[in-house]
SEZA-951928 format. One record per atom (N, C-alpha, C, CB): residue in three letters; x, y, z. Coordinates in steps of 0.001 Angstrom, whole numbers, plus 500000, padded with zeros to 6 digits. Glycine has a CB too. Layout:
N
ALAXYZ
...
end
This chain:
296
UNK906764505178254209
UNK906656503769254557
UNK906117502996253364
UNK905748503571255795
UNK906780501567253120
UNK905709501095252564
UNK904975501063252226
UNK905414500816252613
UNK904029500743250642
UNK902754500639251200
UNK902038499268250172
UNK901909502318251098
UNK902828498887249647
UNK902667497589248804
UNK903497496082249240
UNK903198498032247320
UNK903028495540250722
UNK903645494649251373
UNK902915493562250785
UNK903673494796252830
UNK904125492485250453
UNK903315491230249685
UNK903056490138250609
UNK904158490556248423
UNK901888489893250228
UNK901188488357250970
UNK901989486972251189
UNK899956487798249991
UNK902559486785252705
UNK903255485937253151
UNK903446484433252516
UNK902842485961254264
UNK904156484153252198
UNK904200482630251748
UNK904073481450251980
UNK904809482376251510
UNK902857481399253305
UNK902640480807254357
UNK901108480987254479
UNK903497481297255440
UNK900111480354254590
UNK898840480019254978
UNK898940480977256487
UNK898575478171255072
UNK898183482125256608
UNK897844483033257498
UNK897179482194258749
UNK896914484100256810
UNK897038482273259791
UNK895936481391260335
UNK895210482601260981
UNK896417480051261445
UNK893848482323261170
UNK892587482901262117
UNK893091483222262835
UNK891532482250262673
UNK893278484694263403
UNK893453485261264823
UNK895395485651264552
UNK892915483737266377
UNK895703485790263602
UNK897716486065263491
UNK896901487385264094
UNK899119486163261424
UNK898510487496265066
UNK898875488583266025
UNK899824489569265712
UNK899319488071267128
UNK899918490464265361
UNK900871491579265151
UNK901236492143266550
UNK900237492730264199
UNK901965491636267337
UNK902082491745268957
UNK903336492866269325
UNK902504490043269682
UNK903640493797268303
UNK904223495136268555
UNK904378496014267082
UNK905749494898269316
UNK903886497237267093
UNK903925498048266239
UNK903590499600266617
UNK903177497511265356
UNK903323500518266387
UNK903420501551266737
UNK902473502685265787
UNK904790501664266816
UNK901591503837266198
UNK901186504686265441
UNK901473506279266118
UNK899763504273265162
UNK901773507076265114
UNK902288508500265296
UNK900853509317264667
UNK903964508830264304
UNK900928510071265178
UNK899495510786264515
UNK898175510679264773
UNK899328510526263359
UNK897549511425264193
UNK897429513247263441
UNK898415514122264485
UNK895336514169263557
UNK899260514700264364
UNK900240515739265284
UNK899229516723265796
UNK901562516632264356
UNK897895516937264595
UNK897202517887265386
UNK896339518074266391
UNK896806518318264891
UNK896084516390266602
UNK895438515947267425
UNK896464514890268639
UNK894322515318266572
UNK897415514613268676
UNK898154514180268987
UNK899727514613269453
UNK897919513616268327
UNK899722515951269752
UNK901461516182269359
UNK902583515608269990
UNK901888517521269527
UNK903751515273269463
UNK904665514503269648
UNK905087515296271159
UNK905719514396268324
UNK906251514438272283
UNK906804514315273270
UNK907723516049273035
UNK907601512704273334
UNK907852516915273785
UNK908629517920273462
UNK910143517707273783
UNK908104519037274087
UNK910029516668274513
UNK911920515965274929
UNK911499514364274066
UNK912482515583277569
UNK912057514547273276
UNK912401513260272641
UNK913624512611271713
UNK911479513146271996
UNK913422511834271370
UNK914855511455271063
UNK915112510735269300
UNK915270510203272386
UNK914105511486268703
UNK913563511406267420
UNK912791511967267038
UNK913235510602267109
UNK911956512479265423
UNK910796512818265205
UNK910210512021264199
UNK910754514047264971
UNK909445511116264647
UNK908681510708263054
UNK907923510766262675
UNK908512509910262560
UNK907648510578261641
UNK906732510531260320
UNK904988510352260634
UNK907300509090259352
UNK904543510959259812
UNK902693509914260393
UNK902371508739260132
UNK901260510345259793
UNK902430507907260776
UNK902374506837260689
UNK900404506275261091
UNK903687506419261632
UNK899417506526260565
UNK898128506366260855
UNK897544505106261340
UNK897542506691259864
UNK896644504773262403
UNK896244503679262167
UNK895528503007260833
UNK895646503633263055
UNK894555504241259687
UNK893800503668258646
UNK895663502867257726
UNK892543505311257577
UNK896577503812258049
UNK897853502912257321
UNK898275501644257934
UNK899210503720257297
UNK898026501389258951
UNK898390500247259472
UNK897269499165258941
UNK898522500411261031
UNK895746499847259424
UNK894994498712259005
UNK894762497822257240
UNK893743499266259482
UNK895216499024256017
UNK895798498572255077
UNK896812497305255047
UNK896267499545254723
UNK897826497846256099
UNK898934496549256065
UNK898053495458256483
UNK900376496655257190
UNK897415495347257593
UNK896862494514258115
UNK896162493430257062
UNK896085495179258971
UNK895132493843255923
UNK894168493210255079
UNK895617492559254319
UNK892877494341254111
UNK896648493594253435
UNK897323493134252898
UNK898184491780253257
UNK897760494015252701
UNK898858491627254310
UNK899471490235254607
UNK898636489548255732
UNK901065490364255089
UNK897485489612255748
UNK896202488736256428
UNK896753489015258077
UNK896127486634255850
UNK896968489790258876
UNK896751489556259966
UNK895014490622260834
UNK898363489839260489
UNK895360489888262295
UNK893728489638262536
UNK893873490197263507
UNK892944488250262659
UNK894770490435264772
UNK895060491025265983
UNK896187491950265488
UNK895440489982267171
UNK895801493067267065
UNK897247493711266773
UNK897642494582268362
UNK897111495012265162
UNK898816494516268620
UNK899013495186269945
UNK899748496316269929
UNK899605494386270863
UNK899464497463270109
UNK899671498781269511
UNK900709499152270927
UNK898010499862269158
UNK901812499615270830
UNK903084499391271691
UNK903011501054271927
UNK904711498578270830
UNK902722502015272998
UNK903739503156273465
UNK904732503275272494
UNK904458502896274844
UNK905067504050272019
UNK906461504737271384
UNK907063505912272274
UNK906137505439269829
UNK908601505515272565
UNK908781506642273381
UNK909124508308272836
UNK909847506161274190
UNK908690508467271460
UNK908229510074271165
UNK906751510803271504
UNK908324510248269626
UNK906270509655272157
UNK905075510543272645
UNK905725510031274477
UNK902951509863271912
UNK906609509820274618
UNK906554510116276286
UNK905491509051277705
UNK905816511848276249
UNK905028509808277823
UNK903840508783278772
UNK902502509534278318
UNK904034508850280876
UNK902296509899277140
UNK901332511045276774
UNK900743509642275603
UNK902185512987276017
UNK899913509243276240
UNK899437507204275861
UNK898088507719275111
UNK898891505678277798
UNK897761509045274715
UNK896414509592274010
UNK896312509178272405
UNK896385511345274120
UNK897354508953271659
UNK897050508561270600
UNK897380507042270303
UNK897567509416269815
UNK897982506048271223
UNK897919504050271404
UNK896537504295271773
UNK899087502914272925
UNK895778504676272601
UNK894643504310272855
UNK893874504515272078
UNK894279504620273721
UNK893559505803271464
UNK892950506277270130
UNK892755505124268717
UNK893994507520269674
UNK893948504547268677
UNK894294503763268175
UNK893645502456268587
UNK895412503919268227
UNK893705502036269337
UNK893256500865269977
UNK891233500409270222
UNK894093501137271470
UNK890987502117270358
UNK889745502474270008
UNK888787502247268507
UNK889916503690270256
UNK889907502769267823
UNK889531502923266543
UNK889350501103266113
UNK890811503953265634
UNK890210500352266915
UNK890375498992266122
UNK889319498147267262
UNK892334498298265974
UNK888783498162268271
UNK888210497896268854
UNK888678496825269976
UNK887440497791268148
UNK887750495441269761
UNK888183494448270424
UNK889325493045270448
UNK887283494207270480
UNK889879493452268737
UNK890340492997267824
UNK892257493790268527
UNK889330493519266205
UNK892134494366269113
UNK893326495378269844
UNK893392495391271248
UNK893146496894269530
UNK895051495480271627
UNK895172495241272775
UNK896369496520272696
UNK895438493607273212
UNK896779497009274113
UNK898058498195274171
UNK899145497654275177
UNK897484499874274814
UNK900213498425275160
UNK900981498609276341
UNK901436499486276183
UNK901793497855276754
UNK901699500610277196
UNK901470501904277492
UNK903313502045278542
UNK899576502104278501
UNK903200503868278398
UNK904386503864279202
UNK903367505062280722
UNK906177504742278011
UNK903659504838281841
UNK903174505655282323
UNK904017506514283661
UNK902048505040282518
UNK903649507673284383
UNK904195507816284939
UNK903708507812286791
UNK904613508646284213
UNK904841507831287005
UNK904884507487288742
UNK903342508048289225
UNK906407508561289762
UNK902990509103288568
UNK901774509831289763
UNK900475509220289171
UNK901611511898289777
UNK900135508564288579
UNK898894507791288004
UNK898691506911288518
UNK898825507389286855
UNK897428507022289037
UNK896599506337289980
UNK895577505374289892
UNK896117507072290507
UNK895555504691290195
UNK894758502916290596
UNK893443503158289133
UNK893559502764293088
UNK892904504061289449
UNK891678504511288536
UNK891933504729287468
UNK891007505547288817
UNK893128505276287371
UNK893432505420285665
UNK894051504306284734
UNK894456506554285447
UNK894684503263285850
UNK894759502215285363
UNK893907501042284940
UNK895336501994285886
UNK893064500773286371
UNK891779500599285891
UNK891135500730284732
UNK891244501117286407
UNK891005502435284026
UNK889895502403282677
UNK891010501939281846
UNK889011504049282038
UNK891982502165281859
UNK893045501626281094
UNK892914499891280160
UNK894199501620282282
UNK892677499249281556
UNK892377498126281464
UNK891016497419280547
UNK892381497957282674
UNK890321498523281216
UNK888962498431280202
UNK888890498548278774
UNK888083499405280495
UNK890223499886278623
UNK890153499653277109
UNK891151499219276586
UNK889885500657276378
UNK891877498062277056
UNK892576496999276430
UNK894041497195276973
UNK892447497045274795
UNK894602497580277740
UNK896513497720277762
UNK896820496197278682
UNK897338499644279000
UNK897033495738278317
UNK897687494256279409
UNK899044494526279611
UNK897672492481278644
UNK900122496061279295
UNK901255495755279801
UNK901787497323280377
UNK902175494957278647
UNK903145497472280857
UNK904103499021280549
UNK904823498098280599
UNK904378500556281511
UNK905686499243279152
UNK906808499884278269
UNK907727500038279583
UNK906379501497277299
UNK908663499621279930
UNK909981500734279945
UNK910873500266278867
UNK910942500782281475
UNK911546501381278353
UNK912115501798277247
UNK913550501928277531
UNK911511502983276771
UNK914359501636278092
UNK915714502526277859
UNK916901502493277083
UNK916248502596278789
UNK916260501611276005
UNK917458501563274817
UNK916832503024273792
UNK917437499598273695
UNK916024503490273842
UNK915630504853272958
UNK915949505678273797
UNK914143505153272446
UNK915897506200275209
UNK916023506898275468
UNK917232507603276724
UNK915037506824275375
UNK917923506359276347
UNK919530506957276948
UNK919381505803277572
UNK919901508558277980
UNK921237505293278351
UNK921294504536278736
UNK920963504520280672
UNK922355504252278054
UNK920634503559281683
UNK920499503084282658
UNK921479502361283244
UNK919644502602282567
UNK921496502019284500
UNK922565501212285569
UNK921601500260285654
UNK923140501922287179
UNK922222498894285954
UNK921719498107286111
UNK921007498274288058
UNK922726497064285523
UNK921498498946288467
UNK920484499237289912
UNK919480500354289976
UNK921382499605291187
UNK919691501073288569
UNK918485502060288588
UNK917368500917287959
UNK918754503693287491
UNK917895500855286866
UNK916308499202286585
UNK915562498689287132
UNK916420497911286373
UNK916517498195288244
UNK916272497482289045
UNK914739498016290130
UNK917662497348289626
UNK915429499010290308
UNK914339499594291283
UNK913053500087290469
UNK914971500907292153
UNK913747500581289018
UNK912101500569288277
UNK911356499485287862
UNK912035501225287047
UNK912148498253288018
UNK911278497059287883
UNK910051496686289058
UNK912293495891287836
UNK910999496785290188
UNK910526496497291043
UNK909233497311291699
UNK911471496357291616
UNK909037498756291456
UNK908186499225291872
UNK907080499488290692
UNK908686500203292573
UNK907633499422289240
UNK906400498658287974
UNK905564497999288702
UNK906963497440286759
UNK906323496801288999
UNK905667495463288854
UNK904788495349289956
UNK906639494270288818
UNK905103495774291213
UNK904136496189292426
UNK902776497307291782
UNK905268497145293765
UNK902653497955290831
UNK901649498467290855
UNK900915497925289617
UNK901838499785291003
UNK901230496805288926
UNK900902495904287386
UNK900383494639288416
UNK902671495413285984
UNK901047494210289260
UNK900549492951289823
UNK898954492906289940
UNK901200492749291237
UNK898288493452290680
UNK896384493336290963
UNK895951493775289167
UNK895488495098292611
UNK896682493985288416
UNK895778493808287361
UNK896333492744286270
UNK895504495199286734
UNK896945492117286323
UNK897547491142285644
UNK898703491069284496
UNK896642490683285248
UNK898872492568284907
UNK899473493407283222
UNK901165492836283609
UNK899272495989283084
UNK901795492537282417
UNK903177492562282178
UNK904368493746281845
UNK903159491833281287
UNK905438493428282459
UNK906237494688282139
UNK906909494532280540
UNK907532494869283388
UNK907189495026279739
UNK907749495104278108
UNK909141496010278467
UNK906437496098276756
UNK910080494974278577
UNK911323495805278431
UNK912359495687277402
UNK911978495684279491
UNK912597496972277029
UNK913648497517275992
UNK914603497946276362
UNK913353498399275243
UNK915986497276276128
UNK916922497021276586
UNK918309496615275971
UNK916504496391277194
UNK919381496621276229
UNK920521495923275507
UNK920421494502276145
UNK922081496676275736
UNK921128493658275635
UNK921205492292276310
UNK921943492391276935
UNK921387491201275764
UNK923228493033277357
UNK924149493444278523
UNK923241493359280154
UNK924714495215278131
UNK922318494595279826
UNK921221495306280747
UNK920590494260281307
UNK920146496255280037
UNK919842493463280274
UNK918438492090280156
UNK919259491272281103
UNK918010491034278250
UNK920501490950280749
UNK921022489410281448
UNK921513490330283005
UNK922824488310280282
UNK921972491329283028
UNK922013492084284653
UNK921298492104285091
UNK922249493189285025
UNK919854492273284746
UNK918451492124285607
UNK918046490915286137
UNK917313492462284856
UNK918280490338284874
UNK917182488674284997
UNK916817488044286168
UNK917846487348284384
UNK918117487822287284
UNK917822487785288423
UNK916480488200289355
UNK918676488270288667
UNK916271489316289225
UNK915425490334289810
UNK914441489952289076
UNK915782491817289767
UNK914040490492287512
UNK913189490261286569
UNK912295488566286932
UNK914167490375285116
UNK913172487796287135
UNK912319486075287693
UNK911763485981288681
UNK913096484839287987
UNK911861487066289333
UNK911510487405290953
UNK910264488352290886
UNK912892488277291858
UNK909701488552289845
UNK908998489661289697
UNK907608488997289886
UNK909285490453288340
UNK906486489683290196
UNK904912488862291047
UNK904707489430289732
UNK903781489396292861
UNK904820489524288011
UNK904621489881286539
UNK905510489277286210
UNK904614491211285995
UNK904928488989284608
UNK905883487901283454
UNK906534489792282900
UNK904451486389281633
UNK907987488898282589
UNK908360490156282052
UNK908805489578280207
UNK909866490921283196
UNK908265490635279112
UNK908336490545277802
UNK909464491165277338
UNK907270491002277223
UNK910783490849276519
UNK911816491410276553
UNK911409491879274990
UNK913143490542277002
UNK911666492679274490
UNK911659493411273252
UNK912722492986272072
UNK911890494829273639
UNK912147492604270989
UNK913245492485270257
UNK914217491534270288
UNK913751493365270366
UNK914265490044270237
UNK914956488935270786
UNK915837489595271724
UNK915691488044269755
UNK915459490081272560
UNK916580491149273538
UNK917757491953272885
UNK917444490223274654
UNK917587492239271539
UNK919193492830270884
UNK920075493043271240
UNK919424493720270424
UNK920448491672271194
UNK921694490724270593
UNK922609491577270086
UNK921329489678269401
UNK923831491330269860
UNK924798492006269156
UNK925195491109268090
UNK925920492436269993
UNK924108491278266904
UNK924212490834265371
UNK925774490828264682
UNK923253491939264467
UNK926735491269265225
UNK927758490988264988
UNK928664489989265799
UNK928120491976264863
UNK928027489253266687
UNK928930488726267424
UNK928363487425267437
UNK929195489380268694
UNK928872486586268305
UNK928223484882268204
UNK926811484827268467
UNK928882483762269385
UNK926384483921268125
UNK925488483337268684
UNK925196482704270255
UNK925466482620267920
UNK926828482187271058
UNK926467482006271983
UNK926927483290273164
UNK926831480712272090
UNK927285484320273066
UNK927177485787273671
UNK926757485511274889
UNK926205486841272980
UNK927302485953275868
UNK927249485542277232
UNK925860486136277266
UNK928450486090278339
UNK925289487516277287
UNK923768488026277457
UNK922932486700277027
UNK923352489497276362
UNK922696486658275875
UNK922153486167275384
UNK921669484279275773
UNK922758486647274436
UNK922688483969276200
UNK922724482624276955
UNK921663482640278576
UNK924596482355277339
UNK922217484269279336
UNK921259484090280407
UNK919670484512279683
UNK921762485156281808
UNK919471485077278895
UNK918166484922278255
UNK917526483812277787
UNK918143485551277357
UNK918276482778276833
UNK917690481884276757
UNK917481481001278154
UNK918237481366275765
UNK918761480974279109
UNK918334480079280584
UNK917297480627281268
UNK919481479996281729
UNK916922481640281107
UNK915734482398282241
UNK914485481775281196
UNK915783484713282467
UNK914421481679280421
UNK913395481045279634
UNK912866479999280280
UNK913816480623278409
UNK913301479043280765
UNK913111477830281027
UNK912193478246282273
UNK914444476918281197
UNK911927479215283129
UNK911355479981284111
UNK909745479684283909
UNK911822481566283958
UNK909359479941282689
UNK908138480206282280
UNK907822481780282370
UNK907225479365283070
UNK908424482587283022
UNK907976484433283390
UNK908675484668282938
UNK907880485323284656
UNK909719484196281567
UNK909883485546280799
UNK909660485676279013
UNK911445485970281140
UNK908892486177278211
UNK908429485655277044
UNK909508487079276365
UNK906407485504276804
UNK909668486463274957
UNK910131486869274389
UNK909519487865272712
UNK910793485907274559
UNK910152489052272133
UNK909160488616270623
UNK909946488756269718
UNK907819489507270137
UNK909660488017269080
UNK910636487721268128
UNK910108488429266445
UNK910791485920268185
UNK910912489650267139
UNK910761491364266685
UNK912085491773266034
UNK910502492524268138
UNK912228492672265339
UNK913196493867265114
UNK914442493155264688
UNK913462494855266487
UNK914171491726263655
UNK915352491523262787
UNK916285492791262071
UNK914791490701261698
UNK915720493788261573
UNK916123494396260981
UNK917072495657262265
UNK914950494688259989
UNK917078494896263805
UNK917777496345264763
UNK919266495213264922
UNK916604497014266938
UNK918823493805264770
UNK920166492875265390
UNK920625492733264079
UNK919919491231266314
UNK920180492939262756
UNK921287493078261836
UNK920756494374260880
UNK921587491555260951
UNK921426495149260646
UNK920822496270260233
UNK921496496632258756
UNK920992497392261364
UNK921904495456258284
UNK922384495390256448
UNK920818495234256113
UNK923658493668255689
UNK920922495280254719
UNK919384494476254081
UNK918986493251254429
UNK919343494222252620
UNK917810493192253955
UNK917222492097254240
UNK917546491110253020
UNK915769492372254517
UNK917636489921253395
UNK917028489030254860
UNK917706488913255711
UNK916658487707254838
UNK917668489417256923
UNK918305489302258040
UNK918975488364258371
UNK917716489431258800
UNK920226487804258096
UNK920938486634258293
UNK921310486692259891
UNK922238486557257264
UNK922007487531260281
UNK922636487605261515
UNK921139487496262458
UNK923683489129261682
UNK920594488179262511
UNK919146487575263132
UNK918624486185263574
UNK918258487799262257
UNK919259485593262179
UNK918425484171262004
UNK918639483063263198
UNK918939483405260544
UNK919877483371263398
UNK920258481952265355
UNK920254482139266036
UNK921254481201266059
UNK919641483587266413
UNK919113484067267370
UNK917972483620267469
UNK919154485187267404
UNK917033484222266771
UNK915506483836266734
UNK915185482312266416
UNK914772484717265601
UNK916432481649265967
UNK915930480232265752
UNK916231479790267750
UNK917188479118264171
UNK917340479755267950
UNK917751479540269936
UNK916801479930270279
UNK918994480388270905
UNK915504481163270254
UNK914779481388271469
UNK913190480397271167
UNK914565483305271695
UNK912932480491269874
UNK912085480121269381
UNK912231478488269652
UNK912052480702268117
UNK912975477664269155
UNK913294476619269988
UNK913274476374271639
UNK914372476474269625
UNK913973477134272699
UNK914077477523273618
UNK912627477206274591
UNK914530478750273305
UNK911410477805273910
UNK910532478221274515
UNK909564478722273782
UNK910911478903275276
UNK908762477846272723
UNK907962478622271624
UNK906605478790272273
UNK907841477801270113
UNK906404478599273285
UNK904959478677273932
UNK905364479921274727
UNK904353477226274936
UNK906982480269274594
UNK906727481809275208
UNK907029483151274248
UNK907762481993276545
UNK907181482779272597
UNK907395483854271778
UNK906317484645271422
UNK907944483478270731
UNK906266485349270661
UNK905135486300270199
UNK905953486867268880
UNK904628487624271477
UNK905440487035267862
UNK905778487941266557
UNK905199489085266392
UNK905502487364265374
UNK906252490361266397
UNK905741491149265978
UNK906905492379264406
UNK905242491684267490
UNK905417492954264056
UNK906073493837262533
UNK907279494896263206
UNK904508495092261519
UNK907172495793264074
UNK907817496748264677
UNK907817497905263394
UNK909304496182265279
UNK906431498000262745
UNK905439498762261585
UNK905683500362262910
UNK903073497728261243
UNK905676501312262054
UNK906724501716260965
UNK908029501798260258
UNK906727502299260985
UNK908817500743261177
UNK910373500707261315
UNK911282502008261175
UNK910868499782260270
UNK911047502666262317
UNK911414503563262740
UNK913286503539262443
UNK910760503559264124
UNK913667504769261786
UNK915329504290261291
UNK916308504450262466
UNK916025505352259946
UNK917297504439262040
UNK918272504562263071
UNK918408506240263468
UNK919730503870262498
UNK918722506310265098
UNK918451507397265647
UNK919664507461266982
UNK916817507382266014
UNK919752508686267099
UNK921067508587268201
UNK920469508074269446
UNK921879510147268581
UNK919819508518269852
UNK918833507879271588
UNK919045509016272064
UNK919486506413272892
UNK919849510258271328
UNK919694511547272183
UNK918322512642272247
UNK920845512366271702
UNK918386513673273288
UNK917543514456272791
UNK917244515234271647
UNK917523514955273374
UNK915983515416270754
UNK916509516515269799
UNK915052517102269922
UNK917190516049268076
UNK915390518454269105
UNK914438519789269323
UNK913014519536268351
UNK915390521404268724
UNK912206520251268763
UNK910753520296268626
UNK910182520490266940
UNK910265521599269609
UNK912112520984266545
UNK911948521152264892
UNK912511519906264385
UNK912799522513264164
UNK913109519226265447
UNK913941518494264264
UNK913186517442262968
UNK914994517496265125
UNK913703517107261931
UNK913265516250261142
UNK912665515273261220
UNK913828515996260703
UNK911809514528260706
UNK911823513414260647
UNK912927512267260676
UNK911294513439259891
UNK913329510938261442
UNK913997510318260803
UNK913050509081260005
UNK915061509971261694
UNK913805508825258716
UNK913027507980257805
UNK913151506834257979
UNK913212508107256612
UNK911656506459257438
UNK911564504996257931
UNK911903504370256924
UNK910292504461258433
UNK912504502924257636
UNK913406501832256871
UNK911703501108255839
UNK914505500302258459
UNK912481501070254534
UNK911786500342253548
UNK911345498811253322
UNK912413500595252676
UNK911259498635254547
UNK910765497048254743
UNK909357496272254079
UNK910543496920256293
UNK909301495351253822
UNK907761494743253296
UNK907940493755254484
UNK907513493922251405
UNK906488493933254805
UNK906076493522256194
UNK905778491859255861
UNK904576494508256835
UNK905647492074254528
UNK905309490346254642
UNK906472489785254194
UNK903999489680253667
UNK907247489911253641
UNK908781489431254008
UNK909183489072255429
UNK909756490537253656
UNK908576490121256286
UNK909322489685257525
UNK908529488612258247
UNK909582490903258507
UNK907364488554257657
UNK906804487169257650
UNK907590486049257417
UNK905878487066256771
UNK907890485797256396
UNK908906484821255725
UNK909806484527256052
UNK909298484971254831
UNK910537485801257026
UNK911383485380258080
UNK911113484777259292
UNK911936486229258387
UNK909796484578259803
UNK909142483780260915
UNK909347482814260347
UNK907770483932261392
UNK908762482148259035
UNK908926481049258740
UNK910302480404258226
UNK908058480962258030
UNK911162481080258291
UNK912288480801257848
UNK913310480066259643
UNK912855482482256943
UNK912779480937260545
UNK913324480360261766
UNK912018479530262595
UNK914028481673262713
UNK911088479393262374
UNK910122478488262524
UNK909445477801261289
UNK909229479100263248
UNK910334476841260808
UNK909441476161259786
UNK907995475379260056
UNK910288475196259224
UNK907855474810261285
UNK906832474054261892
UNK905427474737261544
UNK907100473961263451
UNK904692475058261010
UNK903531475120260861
UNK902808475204262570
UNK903193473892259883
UNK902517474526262892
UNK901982474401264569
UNK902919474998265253
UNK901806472879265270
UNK904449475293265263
UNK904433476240266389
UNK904601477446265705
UNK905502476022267503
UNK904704477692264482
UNK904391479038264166
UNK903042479569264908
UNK904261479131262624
UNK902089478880264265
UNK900915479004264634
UNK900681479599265897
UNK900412477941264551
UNK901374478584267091
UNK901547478973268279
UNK902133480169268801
UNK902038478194268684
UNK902913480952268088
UNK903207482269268162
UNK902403483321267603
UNK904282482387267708
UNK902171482817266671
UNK901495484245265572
UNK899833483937266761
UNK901218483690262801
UNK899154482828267361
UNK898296482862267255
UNK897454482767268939
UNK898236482038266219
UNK897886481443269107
UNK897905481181271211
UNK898422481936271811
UNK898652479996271994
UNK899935481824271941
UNK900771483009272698
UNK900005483912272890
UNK901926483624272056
UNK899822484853272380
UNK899396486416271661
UNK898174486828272785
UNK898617486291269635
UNK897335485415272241
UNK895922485154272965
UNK896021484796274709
UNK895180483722272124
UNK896849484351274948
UNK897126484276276362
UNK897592485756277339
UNK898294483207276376
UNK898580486093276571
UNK899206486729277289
UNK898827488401277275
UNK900470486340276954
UNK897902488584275958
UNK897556489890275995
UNK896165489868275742
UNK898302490725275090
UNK895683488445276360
UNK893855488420276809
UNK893095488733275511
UNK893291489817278110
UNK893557488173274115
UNK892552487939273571
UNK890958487011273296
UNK893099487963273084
end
């Protein structure tokens, strides 16, 4: 990974939010998911908090990765290590109980992960029913669901998803199909469910909706439509380590690493400001948002 990310070209403000990123490691203290659908790299929190000093950010929300599974021992670790300054969202499973969510809460998670663009594809009525019974056990604590998804999937739900007693956070300007228009039928019921107020967006993972080099062009009218759309409901995040491209299949307990994409994190800064020129509602993303919705 990286490790010489240059300082954004933009006046940082007090409290910028890094509102999805991810840490892998120590394996020996931590070992990866034994069904997973990748293997990566160590990715440390002391490496993250480097990035952190380097392009001035101040918060950070440490996201479940689905190679550790629902095995949430090293996000929290993580989240520990960074203190109050950190918030999580976690993936968990069906048999975990009121109490474990509870301390959960105590030490910072305001959301669950479901994942199913990493880890094979879903019906839009299996979702459905995992939305629905998420969100019944997230409701008494205030936590939001984080879904990862195709925009095919996102705009089949939405219905349901607006109906939900939880705001639901779509991952990744919902990925878009960077090769295709801008006005993409998915993508249109995403921006209309916006207008809802329950569904926020982050305006994440330029580098998954166009996956040439950077600077992410195909990215750019996407994230400019949602960000316009509804900037009191975006959030920015690095998606640190930028995990490379991977089949979404299973692979074995030996397999390789896949390598992470060579991104400078403060570039992708520059791309916030490139689809939010406004100063104040940047601000409002990198800084309020963040603070609302994941209780800083």
């Amino acid at each position: 990974m990286r490790k010489d990310n240059k300082r954004p070209g933009f006046a940082m403000p007090a409290g910028a939010t890094d509102s999805h990123m991810h840490v892998f490691g120590p394996f020996d203290l931590f070992p990866l998911a034994a069904k997973r659908s990748y293997t990566p790299a160590p990715a440390l929190t002391a490496d993250y908090r480097a990035l952190q000093r380097q392009i001035g950010l101040s918060r950070v929300v440490f996201v479940q990765p689905s190679a550790y599974g629902t095995d949430n021992r090293c996000t929290l670790d993580a989240m520990a290590a960074i203190g109050p300054a950190a918030r999580g969202v976690v993936v968990i499973e069906d048999s975990l109980g009121e109490a474990e969510l509870a301390a959960m809460h105590k030490a910072g998670v305001r959301g669950v992960r479901i994942n199913i663009l990493s880890v094979g594809a879903s019906s839009a009525e299996a979702l459905t029913a995992r939305l629905r019974a998420t969100a019944a056990r997230l409701a008494p604590f205030g936590w939001h669901i984080q879904l990862f998804a195709s925009i095919g999937l996102i705009a089949a739900v939405m219905p349901i998803a607006l109906g939900l007693p939880v705001p639901v956070v779509v991952d990744h300007m919902g990925m878009p199909d960077g090769q295709g228009p801008a006005d993409q039928p998915g993508f249109g019921v995403l921006l209309e469910a916006l207008g809802s107020g329950r569904i926020w967006v982050k305006l994440s993972g330029s580098c998954r909706v166009d996956t040439g080099p950077p600077p992410h062009q195909r990215a750019l009218p996407f994230a400019r439509a949602l960000a316009a759309a509804r900037p009191d409901r975006m959030v920015w995040g690095s998606d640190w380590p930028h995990i490379g491209v991977h089949g979404g299949k299973a692979v074995g307990g030996e397999a390789p690493p896949v390598p992470y994409r060579d991104l400078d994190n403060g570039a992708l800064l520059d791309e916030l400001a490139t689809w939010v020129p406004e100063a104040a509602r940047r601000n409002l993303i990198l800084v309020d948002n963040p603070a609302r919705l994941y209780g800083f």
